[in-house]
C-alpha positions in Angstrom: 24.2 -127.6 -81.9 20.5 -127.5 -82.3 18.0 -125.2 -82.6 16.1 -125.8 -79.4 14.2 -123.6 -77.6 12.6 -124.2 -74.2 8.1 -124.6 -74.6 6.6 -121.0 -74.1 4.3 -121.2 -71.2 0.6 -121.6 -72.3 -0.9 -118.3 -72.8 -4.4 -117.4 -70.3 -7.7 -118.5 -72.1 -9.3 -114.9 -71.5 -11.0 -113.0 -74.5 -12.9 -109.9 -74.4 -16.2 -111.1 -76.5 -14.9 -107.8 -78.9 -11.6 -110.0 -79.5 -13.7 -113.2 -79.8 -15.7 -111.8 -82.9 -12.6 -110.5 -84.2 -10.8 -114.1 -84.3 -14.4 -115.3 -85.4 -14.1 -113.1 -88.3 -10.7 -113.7 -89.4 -11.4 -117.6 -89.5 -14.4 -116.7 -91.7 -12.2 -114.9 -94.0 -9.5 -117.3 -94.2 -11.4 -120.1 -94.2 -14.5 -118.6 -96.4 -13.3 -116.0 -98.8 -9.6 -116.3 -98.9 -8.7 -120.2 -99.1 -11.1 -120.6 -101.8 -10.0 -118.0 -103.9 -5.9 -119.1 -103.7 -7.2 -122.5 -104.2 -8.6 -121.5 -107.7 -5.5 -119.6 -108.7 -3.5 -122.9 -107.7 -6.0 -125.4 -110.0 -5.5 -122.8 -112.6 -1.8 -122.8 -112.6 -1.4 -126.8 -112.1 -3.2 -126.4 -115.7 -0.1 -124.5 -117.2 1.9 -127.4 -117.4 5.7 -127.4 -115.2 4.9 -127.0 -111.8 8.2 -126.4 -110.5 8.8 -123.4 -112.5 5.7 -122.0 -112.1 5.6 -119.0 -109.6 1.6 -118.7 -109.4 1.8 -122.6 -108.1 4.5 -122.4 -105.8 3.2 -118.7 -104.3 -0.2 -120.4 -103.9 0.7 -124.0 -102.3 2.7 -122.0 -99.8 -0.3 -119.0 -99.5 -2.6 -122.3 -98.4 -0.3 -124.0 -96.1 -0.1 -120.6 -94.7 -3.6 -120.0 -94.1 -3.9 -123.9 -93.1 -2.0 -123.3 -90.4 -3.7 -120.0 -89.1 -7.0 -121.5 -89.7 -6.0 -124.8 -87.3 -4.9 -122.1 -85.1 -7.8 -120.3 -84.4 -9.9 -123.5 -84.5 -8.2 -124.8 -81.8 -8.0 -121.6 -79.9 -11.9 -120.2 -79.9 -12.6 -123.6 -78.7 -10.3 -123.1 -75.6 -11.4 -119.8 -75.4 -13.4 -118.7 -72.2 -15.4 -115.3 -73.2 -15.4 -112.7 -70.2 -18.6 -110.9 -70.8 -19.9 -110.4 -67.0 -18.4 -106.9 -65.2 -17.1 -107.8 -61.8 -18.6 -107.1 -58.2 -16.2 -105.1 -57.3 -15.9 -102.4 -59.9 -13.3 -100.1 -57.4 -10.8 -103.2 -57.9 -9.1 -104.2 -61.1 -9.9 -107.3 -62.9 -9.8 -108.8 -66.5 -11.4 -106.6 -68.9 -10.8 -103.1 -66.9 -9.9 -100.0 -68.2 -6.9 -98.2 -66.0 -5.7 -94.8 -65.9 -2.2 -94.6 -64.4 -0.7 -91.8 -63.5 3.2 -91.3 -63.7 6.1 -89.5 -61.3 6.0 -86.7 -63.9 2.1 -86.7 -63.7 1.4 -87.5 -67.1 -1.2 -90.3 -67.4 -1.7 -93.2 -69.6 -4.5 -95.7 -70.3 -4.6 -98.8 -70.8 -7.5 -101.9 -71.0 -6.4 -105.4 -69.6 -7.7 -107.7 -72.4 -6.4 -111.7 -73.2 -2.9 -112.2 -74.9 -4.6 -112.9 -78.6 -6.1 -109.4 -78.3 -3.3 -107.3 -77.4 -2.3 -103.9 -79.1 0.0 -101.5 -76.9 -0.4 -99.0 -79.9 -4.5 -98.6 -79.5 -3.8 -99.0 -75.4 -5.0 -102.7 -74.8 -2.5 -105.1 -72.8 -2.4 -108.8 -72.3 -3.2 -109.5 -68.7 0.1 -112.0 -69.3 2.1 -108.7 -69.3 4.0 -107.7 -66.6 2.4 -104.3 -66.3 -1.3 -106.2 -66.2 0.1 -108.7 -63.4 1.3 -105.8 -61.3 -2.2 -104.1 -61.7 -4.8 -107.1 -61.3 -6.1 -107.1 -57.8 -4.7 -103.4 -56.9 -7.5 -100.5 -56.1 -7.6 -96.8 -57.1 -4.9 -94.9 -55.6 -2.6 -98.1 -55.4 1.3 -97.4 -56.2 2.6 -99.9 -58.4 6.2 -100.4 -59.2 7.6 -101.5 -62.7 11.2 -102.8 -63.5 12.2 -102.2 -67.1 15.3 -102.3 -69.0 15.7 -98.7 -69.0 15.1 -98.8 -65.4 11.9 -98.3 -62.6 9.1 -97.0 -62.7 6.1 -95.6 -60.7 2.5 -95.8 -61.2 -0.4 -94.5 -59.3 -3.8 -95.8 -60.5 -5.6 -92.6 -61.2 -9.3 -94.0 -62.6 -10.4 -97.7 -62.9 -13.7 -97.8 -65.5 -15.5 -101.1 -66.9 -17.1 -100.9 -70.4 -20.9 -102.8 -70.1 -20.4 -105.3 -72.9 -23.4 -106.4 -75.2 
């Protein structure tokens, strides 16, 4: 029996133009300060004679495959990328890039922004609009009820404020 899994479906090409100069800026680390400095350590550890014993080496060939592969990565995504910097006509209707207040059955609110899958971060309240919660909300209007279905069972959500940051 093999290890096969079934493709993942292909992420939305969405970015906040925040989460764009954040990839931009990781690529430019890896690629510009990073890379260069494990590939010195490597050429200075191939000097030091057995190279299968030699822990600097083998730590740094596998350090540069690593960031090889993050750097082909993000080369290949920022090019797919489309960056949403334009707010929508309709402001009183949610859409990519939205900031939503939802209100819960025990009145409590939480807020979230609906930003693209490689900017996600539930702690700091940004969701990928490939989440269920996001696909539930896009298209809805203040006051909407919105119904979740979780493993620990439904919930209710009324959309209490919808607010659109002006980007620069």
């Amino acid at each position: 029996m093999g290890r096969w899994r079934p493709p993942q479906p292909k992420s939305s090409a969405y970015i906040t133009p925040e989460g764009a100069r954040q990839l931009k800026a990781e690529l430019h680390q890896l690629w510009k300060v990073e890379r260069p400095q494990v590939t010195d350590a490597v050429h200075e550890a191939a000097k030091n004679g057995d190279r299968s014993e030699n822990g600097d080496y083998i730590y740094g060939k596998k350090r540069l495959r690593e960031i090889d592969r993050r750097v082909r990565y993000l080369s290949k995504r920022l090019e797919e990328l489309t960056i949403v910097d334009r707010l929508p006509k309709e402001k009183d209707k949610i859409f990519f890039g939205a900031t939503i207040t939802l209100e819960k059955e025990d009145e409590s609110t939480v807020t979230y922004q609906i930003v693209g899958p490689d900017e996600f971060d539930v702690k700091s309240g940004k969701i990928s609009m490939d989440s269920p919660l996001a696909k539930a909300l896009l298209g809805k209007r203040l006051d909407d009820e919105i119904f979740i279905q979780k493993p620990e069972g439904d919930e209710t959500f009324w959309i209490a404020d919808i607010l659109y940051t002006q980007y620069d």
